[in-house]
PDB file with one MODEL, atoms N, CA, C and O in Angstrom:
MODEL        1
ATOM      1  N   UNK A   1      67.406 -34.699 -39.056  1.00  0.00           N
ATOM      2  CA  UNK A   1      67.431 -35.835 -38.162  1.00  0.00           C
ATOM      3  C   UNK A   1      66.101 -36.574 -38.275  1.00  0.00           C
ATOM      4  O   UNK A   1      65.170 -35.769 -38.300  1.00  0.00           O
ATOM      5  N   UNK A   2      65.701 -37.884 -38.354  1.00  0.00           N
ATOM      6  CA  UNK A   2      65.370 -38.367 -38.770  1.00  0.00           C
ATOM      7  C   UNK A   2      64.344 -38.967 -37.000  1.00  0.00           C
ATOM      8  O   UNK A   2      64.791 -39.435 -35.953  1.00  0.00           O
ATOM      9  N   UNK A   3      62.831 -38.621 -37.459  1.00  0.00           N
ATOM     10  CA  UNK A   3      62.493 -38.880 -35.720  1.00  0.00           C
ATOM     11  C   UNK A   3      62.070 -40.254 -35.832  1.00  0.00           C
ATOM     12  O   UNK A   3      61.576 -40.665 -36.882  1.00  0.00           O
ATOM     13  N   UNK A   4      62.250 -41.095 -34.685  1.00  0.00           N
ATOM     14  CA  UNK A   4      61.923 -42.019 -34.020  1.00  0.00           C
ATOM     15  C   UNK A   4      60.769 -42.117 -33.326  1.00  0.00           C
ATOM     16  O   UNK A   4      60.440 -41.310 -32.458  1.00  0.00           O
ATOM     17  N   UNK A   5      59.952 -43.327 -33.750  1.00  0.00           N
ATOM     18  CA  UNK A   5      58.778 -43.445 -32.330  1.00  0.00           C
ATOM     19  C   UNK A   5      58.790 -45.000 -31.530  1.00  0.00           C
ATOM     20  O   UNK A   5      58.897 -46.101 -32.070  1.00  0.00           O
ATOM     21  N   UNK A   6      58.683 -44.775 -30.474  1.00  0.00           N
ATOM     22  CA  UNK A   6      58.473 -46.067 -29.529  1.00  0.00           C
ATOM     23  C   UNK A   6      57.540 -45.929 -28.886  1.00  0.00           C
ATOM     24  O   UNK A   6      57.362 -44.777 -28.492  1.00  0.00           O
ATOM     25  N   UNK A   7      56.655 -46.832 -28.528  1.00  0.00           N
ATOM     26  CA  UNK A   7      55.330 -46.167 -27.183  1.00  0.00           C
ATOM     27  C   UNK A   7      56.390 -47.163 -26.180  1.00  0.00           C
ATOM     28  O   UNK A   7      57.091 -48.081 -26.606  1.00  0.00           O
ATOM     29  N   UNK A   8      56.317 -46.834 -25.154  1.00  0.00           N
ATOM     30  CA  UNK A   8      56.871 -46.429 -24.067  1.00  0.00           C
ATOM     31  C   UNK A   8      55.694 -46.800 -23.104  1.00  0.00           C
ATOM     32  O   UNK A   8      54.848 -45.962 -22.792  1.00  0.00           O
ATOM     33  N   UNK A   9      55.674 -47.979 -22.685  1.00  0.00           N
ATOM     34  CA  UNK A   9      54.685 -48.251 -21.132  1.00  0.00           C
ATOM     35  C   UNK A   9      55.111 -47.591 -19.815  1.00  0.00           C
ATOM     36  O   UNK A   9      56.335 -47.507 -19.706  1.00  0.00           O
ATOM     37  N   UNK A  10      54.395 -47.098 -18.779  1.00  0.00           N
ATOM     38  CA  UNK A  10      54.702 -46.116 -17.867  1.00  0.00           C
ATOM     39  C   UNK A  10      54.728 -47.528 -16.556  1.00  0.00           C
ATOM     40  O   UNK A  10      54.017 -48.526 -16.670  1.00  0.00           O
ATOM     41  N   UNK A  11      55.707 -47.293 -15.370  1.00  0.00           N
ATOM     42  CA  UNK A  11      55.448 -48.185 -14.394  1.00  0.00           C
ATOM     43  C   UNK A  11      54.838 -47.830 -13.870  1.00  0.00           C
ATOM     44  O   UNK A  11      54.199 -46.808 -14.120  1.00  0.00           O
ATOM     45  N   UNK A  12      54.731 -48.672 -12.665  1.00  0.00           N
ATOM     46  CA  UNK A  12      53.375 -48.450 -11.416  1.00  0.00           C
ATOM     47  C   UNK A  12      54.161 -47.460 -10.461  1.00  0.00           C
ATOM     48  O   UNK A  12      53.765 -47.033  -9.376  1.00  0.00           O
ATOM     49  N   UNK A  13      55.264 -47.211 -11.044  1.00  0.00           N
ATOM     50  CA  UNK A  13      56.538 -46.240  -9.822  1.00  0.00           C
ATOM     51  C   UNK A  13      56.882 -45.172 -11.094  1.00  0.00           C
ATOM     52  O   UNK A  13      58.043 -44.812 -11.287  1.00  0.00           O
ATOM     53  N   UNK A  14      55.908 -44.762 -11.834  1.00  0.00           N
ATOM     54  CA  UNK A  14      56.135 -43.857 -12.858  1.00  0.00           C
ATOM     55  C   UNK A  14      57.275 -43.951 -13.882  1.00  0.00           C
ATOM     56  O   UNK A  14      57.390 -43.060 -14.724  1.00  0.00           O
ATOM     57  N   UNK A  15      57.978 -44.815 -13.854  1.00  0.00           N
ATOM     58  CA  UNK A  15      59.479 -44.768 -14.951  1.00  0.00           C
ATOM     59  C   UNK A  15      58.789 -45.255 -15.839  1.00  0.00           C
ATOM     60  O   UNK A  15      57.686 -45.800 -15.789  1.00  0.00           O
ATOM     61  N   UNK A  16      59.882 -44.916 -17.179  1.00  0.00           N
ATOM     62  CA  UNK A  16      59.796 -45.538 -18.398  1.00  0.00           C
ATOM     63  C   UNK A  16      61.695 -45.753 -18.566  1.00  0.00           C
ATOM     64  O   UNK A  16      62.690 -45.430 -17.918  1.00  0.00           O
ATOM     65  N   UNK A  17      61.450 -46.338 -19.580  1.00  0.00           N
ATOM     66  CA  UNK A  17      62.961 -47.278 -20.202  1.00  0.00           C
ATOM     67  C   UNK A  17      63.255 -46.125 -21.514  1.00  0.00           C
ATOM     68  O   UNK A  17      62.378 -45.572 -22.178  1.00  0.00           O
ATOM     69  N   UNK A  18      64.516 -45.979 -21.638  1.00  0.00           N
ATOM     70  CA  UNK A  18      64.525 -44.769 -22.622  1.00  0.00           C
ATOM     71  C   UNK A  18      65.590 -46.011 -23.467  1.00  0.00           C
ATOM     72  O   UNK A  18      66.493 -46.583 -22.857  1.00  0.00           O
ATOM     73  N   UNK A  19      65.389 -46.183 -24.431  1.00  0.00           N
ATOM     74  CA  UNK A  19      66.186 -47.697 -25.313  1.00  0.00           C
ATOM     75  C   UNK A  19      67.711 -47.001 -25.376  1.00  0.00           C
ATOM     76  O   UNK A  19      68.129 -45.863 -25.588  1.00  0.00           O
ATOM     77  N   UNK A  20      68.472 -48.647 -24.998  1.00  0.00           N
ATOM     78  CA  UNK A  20      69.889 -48.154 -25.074  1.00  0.00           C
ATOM     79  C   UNK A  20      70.403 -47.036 -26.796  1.00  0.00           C
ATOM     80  O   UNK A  20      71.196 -46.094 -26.811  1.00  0.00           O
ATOM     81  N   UNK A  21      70.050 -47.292 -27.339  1.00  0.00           N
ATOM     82  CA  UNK A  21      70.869 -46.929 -28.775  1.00  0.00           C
ATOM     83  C   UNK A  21      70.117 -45.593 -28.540  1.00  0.00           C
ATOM     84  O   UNK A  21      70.604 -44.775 -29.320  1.00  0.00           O
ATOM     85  N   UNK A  22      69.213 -45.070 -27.854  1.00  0.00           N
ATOM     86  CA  UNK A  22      68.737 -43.693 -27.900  1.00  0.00           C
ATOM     87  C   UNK A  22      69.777 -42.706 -26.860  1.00  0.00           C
ATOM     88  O   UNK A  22      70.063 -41.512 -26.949  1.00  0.00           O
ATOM     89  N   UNK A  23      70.288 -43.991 -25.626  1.00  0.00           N
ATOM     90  CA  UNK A  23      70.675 -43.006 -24.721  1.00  0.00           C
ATOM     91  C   UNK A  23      72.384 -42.831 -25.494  1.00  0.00           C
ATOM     92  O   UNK A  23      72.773 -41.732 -25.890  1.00  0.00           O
ATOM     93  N   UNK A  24      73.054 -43.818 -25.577  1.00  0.00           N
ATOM     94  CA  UNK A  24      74.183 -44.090 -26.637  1.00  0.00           C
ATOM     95  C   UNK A  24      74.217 -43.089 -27.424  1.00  0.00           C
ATOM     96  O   UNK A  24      75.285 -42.477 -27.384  1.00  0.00           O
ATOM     97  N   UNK A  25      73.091 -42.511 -28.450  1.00  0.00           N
ATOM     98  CA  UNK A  25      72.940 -41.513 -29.264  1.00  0.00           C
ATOM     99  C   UNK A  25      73.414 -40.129 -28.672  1.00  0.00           C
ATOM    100  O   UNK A  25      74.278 -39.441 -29.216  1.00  0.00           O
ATOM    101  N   UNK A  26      72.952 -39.886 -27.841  1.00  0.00           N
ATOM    102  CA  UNK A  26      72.841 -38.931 -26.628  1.00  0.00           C
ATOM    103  C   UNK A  26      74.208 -38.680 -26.264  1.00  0.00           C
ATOM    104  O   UNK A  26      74.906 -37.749 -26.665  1.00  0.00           O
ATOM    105  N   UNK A  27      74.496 -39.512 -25.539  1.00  0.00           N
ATOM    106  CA  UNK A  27      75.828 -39.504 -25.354  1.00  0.00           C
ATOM    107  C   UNK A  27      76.024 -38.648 -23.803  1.00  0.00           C
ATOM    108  O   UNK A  27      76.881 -37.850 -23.423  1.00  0.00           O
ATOM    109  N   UNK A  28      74.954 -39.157 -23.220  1.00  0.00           N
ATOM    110  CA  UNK A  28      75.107 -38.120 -21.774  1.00  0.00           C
ATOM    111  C   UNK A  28      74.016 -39.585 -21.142  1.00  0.00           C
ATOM    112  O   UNK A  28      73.439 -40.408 -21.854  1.00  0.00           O
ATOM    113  N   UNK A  29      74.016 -39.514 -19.615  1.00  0.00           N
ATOM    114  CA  UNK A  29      73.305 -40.217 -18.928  1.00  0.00           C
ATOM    115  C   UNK A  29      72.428 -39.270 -18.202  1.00  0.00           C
ATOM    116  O   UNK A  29      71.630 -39.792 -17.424  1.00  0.00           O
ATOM    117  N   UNK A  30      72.419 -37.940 -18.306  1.00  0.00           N
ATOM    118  CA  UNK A  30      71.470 -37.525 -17.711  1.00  0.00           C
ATOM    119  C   UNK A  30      70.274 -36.427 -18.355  1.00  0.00           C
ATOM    120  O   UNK A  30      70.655 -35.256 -18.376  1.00  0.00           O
ATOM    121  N   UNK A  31      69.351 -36.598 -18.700  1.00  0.00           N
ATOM    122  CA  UNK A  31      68.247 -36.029 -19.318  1.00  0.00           C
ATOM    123  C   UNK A  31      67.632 -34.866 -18.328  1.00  0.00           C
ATOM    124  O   UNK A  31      67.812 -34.790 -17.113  1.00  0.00           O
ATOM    125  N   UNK A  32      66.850 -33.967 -19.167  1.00  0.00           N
ATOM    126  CA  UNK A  32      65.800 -33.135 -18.985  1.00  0.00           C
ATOM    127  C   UNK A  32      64.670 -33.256 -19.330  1.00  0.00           C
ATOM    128  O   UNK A  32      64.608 -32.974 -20.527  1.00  0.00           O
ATOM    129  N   UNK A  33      63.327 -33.637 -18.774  1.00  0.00           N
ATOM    130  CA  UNK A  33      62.111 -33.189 -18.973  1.00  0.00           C
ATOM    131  C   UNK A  33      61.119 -31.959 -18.632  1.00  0.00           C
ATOM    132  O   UNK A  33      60.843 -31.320 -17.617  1.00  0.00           O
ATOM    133  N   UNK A  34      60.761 -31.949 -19.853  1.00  0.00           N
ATOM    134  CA  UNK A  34      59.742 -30.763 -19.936  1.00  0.00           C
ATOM    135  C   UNK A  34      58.232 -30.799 -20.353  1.00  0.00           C
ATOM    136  O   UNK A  34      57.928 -31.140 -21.496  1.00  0.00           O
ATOM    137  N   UNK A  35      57.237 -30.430 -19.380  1.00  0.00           N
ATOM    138  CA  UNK A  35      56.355 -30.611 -19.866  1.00  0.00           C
ATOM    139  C   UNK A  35      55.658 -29.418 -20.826  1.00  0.00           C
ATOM    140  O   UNK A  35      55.520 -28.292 -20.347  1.00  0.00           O
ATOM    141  N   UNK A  36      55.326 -29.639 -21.873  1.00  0.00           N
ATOM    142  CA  UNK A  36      54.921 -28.818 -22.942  1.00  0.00           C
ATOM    143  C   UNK A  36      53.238 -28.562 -23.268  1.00  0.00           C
ATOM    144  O   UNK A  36      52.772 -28.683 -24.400  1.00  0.00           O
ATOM    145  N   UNK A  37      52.704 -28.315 -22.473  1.00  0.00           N
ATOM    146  CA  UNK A  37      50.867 -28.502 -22.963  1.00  0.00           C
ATOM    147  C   UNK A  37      50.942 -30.002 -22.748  1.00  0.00           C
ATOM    148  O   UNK A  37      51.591 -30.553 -21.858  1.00  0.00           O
ATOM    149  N   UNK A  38      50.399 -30.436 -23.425  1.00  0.00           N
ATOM    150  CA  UNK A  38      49.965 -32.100 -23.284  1.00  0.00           C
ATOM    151  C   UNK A  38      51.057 -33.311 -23.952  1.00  0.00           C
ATOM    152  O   UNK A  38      50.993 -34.443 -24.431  1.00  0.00           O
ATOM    153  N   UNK A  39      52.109 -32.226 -23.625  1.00  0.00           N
ATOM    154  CA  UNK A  39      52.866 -33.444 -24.476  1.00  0.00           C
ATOM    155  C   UNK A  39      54.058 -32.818 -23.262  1.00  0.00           C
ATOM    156  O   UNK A  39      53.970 -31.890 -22.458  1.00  0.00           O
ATOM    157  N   UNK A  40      55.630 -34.205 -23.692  1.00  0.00           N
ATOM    158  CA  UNK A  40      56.097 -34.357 -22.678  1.00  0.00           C
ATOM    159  C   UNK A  40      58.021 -33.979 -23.676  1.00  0.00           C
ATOM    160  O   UNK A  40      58.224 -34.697 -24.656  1.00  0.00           O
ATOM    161  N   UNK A  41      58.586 -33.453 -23.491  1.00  0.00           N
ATOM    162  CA  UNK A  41      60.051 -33.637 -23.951  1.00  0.00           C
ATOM    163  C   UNK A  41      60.706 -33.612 -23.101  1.00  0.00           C
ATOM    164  O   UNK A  41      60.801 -32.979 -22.050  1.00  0.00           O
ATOM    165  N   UNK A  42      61.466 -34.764 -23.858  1.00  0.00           N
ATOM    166  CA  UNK A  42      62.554 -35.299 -23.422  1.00  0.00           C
ATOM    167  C   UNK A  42      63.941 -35.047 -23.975  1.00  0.00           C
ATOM    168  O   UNK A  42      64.004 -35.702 -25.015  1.00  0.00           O
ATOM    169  N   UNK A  43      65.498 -34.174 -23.698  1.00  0.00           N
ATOM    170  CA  UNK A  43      66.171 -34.115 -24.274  1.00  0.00           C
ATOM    171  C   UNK A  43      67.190 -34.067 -23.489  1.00  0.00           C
ATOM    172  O   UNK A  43      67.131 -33.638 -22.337  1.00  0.00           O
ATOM    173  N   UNK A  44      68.211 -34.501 -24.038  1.00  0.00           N
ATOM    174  CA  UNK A  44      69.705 -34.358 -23.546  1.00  0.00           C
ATOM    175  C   UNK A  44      70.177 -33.133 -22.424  1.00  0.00           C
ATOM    176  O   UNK A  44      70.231 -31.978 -22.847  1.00  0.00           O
ATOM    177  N   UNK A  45      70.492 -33.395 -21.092  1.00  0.00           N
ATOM    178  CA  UNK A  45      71.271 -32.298 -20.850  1.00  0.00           C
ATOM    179  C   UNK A  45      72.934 -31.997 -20.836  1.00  0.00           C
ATOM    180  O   UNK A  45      73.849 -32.547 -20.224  1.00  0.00           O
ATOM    181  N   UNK A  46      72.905 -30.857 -21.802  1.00  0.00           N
ATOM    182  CA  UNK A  46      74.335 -30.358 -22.017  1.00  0.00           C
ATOM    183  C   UNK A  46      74.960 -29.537 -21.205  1.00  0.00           C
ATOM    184  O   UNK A  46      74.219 -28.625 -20.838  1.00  0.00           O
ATOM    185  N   UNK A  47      76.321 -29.475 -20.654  1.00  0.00           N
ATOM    186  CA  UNK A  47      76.504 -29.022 -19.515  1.00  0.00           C
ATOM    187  C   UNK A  47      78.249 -27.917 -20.359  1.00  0.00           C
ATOM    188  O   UNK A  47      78.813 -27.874 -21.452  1.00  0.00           O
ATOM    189  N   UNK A  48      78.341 -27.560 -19.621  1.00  0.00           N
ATOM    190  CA  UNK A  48      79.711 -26.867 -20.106  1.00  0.00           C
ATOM    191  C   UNK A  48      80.963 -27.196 -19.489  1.00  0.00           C
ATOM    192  O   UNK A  48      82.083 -26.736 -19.715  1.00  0.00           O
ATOM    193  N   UNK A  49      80.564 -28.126 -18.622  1.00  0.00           N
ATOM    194  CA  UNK A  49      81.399 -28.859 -17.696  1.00  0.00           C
ATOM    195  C   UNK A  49      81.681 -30.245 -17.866  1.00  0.00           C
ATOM    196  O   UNK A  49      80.858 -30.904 -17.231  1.00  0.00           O
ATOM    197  N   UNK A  50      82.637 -31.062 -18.557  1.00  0.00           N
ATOM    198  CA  UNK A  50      82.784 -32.414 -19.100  1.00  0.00           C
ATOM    199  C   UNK A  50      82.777 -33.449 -18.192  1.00  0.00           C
ATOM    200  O   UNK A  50      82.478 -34.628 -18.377  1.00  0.00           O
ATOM    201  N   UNK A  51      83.229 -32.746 -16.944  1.00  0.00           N
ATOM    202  CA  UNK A  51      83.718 -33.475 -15.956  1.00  0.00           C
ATOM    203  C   UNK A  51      82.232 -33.980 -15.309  1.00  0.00           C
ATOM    204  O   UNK A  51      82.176 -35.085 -14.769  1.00  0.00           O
ATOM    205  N   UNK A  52      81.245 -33.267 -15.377  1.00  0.00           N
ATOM    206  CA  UNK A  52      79.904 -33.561 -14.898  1.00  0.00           C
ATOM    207  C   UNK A  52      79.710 -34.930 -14.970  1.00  0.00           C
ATOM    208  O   UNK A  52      79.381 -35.575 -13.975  1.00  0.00           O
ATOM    209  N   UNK A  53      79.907 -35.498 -16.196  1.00  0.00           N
ATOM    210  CA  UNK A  53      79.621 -36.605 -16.520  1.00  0.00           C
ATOM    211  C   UNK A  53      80.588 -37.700 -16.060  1.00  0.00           C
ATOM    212  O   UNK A  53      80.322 -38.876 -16.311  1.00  0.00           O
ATOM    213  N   UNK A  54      81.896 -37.301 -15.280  1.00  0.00           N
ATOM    214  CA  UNK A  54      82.727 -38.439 -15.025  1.00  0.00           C
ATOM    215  C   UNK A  54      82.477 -38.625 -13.713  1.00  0.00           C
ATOM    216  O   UNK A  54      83.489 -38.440 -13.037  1.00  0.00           O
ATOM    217  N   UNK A  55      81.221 -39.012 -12.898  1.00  0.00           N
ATOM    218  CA  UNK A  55      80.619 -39.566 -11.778  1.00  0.00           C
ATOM    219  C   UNK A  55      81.732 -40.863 -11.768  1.00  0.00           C
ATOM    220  O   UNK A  55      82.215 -41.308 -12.809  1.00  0.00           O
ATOM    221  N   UNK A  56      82.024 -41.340 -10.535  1.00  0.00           N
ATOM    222  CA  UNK A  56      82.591 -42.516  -9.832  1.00  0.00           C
ATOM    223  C   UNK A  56      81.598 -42.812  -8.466  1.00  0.00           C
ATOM    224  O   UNK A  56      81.446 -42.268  -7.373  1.00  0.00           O
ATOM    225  N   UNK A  57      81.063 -43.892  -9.112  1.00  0.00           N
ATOM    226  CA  UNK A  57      80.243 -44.968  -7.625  1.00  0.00           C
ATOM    227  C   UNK A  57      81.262 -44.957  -6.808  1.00  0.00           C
ATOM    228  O   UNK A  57      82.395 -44.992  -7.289  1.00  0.00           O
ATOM    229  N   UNK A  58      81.095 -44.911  -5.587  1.00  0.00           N
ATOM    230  CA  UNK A  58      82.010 -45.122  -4.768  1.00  0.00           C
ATOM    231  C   UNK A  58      81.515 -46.762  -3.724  1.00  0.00           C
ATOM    232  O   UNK A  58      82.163 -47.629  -3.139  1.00  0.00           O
ATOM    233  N   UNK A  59      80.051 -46.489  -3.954  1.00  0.00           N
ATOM    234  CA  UNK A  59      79.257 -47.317  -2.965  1.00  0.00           C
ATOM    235  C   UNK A  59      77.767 -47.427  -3.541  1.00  0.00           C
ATOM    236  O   UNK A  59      77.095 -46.423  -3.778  1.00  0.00           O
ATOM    237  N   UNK A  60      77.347 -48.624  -3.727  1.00  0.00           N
ATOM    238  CA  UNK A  60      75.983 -49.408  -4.470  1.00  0.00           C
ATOM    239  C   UNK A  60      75.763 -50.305  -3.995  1.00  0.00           C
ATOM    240  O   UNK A  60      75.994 -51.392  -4.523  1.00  0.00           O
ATOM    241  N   UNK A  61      75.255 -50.174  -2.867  1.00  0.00           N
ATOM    242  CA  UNK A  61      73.787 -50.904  -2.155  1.00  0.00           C
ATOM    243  C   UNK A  61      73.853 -51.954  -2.641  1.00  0.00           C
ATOM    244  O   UNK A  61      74.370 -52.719  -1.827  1.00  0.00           O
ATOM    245  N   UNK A  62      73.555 -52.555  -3.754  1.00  0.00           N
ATOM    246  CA  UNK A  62      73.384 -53.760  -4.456  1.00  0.00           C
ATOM    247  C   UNK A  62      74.381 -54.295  -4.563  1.00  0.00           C
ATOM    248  O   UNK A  62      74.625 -55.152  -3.713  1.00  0.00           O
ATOM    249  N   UNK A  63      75.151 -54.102  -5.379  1.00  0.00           N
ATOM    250  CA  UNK A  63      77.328 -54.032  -5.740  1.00  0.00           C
ATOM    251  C   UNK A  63      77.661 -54.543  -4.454  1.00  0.00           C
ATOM    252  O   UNK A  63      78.035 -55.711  -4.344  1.00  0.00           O
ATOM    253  N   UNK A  64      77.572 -53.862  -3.569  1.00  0.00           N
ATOM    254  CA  UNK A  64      78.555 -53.862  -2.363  1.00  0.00           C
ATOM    255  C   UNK A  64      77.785 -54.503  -1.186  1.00  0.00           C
ATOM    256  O   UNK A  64      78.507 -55.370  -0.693  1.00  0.00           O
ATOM    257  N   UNK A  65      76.501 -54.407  -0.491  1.00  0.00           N
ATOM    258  CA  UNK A  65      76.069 -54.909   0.543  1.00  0.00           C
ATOM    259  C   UNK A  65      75.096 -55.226   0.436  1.00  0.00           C
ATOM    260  O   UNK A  65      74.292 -54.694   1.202  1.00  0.00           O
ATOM    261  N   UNK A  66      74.576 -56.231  -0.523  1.00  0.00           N
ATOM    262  CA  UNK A  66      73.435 -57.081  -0.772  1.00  0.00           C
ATOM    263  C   UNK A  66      72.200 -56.302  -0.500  1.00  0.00           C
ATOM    264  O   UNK A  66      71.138 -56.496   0.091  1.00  0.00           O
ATOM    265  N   UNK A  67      72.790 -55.299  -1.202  1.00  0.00           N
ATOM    266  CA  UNK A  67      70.423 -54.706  -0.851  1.00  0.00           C
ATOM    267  C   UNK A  67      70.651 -53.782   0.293  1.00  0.00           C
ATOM    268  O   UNK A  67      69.606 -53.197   0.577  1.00  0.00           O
ATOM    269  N   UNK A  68      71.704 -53.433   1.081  1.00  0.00           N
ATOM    270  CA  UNK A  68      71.387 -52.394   2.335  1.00  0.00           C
ATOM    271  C   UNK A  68      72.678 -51.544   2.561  1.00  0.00           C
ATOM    272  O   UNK A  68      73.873 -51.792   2.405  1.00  0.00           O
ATOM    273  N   UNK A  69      72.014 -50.488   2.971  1.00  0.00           N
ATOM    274  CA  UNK A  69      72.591 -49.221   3.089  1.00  0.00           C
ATOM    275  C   UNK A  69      74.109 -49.382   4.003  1.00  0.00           C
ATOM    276  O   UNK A  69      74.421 -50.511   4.383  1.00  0.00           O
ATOM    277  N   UNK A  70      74.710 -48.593   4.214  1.00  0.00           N
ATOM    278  CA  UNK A  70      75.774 -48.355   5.347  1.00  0.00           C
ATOM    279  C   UNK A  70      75.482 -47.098   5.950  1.00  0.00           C
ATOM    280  O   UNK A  70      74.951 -46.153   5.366  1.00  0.00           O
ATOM    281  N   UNK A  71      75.914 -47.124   7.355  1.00  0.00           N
ATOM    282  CA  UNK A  71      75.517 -45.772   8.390  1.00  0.00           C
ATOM    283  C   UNK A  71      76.731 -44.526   7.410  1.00  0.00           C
ATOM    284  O   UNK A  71      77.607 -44.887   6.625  1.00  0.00           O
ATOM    285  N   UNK A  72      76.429 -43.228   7.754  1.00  0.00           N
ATOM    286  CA  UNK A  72      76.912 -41.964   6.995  1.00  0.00           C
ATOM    287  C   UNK A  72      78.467 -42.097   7.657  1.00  0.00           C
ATOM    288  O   UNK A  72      79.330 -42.129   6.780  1.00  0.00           O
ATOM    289  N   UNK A  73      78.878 -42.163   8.760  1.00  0.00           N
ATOM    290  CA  UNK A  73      80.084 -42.369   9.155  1.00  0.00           C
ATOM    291  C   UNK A  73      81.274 -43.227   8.591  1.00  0.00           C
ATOM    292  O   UNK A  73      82.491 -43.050   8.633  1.00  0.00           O
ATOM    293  N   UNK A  74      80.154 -44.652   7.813  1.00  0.00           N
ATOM    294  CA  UNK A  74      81.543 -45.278   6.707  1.00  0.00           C
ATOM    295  C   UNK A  74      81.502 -44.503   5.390  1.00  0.00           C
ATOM    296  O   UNK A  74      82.512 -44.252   4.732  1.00  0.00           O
ATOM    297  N   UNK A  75      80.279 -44.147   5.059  1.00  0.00           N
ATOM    298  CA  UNK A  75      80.179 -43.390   3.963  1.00  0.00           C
ATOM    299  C   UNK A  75      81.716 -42.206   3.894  1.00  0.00           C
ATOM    300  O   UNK A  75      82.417 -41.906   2.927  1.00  0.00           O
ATOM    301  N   UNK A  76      81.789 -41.809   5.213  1.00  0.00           N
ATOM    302  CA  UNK A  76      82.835 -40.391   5.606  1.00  0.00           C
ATOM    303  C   UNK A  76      84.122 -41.111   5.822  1.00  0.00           C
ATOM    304  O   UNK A  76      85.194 -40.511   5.739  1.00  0.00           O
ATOM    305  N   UNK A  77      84.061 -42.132   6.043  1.00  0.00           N
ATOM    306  CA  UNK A  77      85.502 -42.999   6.382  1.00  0.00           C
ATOM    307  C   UNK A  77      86.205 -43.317   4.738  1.00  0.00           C
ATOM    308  O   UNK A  77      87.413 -43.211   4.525  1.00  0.00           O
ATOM    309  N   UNK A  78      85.421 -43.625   3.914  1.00  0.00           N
ATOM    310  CA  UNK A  78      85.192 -43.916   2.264  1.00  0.00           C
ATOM    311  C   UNK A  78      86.157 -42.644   1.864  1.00  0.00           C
ATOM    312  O   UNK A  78      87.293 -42.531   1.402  1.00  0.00           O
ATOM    313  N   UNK A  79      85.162 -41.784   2.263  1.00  0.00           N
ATOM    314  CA  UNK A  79      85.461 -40.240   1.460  1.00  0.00           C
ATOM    315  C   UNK A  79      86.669 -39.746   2.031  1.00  0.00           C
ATOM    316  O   UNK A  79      87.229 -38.968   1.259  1.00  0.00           O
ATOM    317  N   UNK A  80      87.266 -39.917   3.095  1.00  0.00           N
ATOM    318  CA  UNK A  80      88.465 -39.955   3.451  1.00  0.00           C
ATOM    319  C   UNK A  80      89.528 -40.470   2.946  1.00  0.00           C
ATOM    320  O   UNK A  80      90.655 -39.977   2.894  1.00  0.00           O
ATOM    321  N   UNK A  81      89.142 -41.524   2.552  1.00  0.00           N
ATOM    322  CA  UNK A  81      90.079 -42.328   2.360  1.00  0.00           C
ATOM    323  C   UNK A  81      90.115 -42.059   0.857  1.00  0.00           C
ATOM    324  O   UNK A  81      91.341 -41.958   0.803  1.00  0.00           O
ATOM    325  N   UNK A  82      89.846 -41.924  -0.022  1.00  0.00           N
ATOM    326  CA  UNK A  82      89.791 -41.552  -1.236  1.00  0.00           C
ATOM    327  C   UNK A  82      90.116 -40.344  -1.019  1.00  0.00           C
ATOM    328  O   UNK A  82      91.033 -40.227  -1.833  1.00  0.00           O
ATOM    329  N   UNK A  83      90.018 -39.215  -0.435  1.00  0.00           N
ATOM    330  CA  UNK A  83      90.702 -37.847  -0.796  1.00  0.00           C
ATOM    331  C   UNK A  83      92.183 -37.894  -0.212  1.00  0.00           C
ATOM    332  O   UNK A  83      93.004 -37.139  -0.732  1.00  0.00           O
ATOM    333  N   UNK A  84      92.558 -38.671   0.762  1.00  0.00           N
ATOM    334  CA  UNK A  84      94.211 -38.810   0.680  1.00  0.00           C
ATOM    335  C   UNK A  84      94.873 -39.194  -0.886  1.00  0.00           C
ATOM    336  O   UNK A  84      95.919 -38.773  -1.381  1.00  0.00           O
ATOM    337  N   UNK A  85      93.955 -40.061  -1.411  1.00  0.00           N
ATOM    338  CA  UNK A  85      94.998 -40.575  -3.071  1.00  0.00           C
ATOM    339  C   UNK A  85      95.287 -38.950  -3.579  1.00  0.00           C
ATOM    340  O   UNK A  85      95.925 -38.730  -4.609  1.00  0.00           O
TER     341      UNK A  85
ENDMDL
END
């Protein structure tokens, strides 16, 4: 396999951007880091469970109510209502 380098700027809220065609590669949305001595890895986490990965938003802040939360009680009204289907 053939390695790749990008430098990678850090935010002021600690993230970095991991480039689409790396995560695509991957083929999972959710990673593991490890810190190693002075260096940092980053790799795929593999699960034995497929279904892990078939998350459904139900509710996004942004998506759905312009930037703000809903109280836990519609959250439970939601989840209700989706476990009758």
């Amino acid at each position: 396999m053939a390695t790749t380098e990008k430098i990678q700027r850090i935010t002021s809220k600690g993230q970095i951007t991991l480039p689409i065609a790396w995560r695509r590669k991957m083929g999972t949305s959710t990673i593991v880091v490890r810190a190693k001595g002075d260096m940092l890895e980053i790799s795929p986490l593999r699960t034995l469970d497929d279904e892990d990965e078939q998350w459904v938003t139900i509710f996004d802040a942004v998506r759905d109510n312009k930037g703000k939360g809903i109280p836990a009680k519609e959250i439970s009204r939601i989840l209700r209502k989706i476990d009758k289907k």
